[in-house]
C-alpha positions in Angstrom: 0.0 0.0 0.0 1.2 3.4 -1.1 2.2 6.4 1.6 2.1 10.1 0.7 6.0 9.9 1.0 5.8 7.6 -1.8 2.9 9.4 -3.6 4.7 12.7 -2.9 7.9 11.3 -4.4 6.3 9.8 -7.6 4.7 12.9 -8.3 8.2 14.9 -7.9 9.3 12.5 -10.0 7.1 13.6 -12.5 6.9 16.6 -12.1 10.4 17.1 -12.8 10.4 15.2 -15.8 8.3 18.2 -17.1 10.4 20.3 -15.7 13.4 19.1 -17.3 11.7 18.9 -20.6 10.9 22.5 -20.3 14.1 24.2 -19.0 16.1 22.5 -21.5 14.4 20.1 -24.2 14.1 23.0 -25.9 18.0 22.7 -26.7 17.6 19.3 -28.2 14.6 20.4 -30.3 16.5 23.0 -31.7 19.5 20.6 -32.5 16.9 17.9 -34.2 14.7 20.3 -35.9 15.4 22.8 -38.6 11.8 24.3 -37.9 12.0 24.4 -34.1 15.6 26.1 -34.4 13.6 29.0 -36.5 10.8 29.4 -34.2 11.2 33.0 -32.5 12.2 33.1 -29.0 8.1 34.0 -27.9 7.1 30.5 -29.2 9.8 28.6 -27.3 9.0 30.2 -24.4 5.5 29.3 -25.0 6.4 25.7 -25.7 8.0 25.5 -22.3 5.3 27.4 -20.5 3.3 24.5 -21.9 5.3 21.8 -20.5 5.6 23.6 -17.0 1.9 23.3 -16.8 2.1 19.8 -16.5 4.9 19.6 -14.3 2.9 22.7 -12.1 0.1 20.0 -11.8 2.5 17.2 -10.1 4.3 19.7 -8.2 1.5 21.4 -6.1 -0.2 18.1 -5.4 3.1 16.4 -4.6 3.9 18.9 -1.7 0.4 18.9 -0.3 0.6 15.0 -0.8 3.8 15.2 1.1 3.9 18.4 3.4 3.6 17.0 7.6 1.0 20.1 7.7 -1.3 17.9 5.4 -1.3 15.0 6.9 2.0 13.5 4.9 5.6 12.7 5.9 7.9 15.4 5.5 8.5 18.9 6.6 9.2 21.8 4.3 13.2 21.4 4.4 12.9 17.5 3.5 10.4 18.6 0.5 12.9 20.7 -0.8 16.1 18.7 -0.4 14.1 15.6 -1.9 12.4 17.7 -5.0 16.2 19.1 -5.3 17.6 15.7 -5.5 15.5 14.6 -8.0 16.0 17.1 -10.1 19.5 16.6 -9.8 18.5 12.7 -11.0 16.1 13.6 -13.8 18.7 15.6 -15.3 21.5 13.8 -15.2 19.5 11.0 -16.9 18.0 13.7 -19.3 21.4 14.9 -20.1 23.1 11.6 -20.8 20.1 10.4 -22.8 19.6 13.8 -24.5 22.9 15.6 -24.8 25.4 12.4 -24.7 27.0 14.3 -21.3 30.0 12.7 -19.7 29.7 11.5 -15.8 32.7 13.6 -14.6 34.5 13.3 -11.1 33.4 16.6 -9.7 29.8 15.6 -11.1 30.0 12.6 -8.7 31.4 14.4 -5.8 28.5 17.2 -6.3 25.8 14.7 -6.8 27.3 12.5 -3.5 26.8 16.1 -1.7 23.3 16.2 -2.2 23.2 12.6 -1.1 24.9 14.3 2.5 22.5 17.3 2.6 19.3 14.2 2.2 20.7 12.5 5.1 21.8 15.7 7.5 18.1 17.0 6.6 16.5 14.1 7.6 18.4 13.8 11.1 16.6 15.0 14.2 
């Protein structure tokens, strides 16, 4: 049986997936697309305001889902540090998949940091 932490962090999955799409999937589009490269800068931002909609409607849900205040797991500070690590996740993944990056060291060490800051939030 599912929790709201779980619920929460499916939605911030999500949600970030959107999120991701939006900030930057724009980028690839532009690479893979001789149309979407031309489009003015209005209709990208459009595009992306599209997306966001999406990921607005897993966000807000996923924090209420989640927040202590409404009946879920986690305070505000483990919200943010979780939705922050997940981003961090989605994209990496999104970057590798999309743009072909390269793990680096000091990518490692950063994402291992975020890793610390989950566990020192989540200490009493």
């Amino acid at each position: 049986m599912f929790t709201n932490g779980i619920y929460s962090v499916l939605l911030l999955i999500a949600s970030n997936i959107f999120m991701t799409i939006a900030w930057y999937g724009h980028l690839k589009l532009k690479e893979e697309f001789s149309w979407f490269a031309s489009l003015p800068l209005l209709a990208v931002i459009l595009f992306s305001w599209a997306l966001a909609f999406f990921e607005y409607c897993l966000q807000v849900p996923a924090n209420r889902i989640g927040f202590i205040g409404s009946g879920g797991p986690f305070d505000i500070m483990q919200l943010k540090i979780i939705q922050e690590v997940i981003t961090l996740t989605v994209f990496i993944i999104f970057s590798m998949l999309a743009f072909k990056l390269e793990l680096k060291w000091n990518h490692i060490v950063a994402c291992l940091c975020m890793i610390a800051a989950v566990y020192f939030v989540f200490r009493k």
